[in-house]
N, C-alpha and C positions, 0 to 999 in steps of 0.2 A: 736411662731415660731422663729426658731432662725434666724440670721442676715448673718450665714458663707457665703460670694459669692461663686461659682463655677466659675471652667473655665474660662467661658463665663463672669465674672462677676455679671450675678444676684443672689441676695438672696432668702432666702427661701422665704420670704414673696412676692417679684415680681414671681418668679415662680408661687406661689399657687394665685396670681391674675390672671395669665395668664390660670393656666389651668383651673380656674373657668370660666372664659371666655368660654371655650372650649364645656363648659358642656350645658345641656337642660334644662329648669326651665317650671315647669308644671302650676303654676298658680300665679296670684298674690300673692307678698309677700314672695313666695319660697324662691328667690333670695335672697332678701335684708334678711331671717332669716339662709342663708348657709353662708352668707358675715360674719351674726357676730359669730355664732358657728365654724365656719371652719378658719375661718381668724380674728376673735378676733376685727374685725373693724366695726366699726358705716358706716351704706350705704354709706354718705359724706364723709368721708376720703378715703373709697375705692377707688369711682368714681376719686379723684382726685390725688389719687396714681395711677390707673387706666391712666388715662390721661398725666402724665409723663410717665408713660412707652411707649405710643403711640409713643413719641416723641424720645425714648432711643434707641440709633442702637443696644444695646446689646440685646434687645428686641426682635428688628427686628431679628437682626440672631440668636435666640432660638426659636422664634415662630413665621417665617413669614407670614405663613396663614393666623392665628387667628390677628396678630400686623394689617397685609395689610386688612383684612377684615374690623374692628374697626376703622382703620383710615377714609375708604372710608365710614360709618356708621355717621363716626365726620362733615366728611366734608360735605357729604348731606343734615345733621342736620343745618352747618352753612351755608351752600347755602340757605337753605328757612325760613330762621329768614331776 
């Protein structure tokens, strides 16, 4: 995928994390084998390009839904560690 930012700032590859995001996954393992045919990334690199984008305001204002959803998902996770 190439790297050209838009507008907004993000790249093609933050985009196509975002709208993976967006999507349904039917069973184990779906996921993690659309991360690497569709976005060319090993599960762990996703997650943690994934995870700076949470953080990214450009993010936020392409995908607030899905960014506000994922974060409240984050923070839950570390409220009960």
């Amino acid at each position: 995928m190439d790297e050209e930012p838009t507008a907004g700032g993000l790249g093609s590859r933050e985009r196509g994390i975002l709208a993976l995001e967006r999507r349904g996954f039917s069973g184990p393992g779906a996921k993690e084998r659309v991360i690497r045919e569709e976005l060319g990334l090993s599960p762990v690199r996703y997650y943690q390009l994934l995870n700076a984008l949470l953080d990214d305001p450009r993010a936020l204002a392409h995908d607030p839904v899905t960014v506000n959803r994922l974060r409240r998902v984050r923070e839950r996770r570390r409220a009960e560690r």
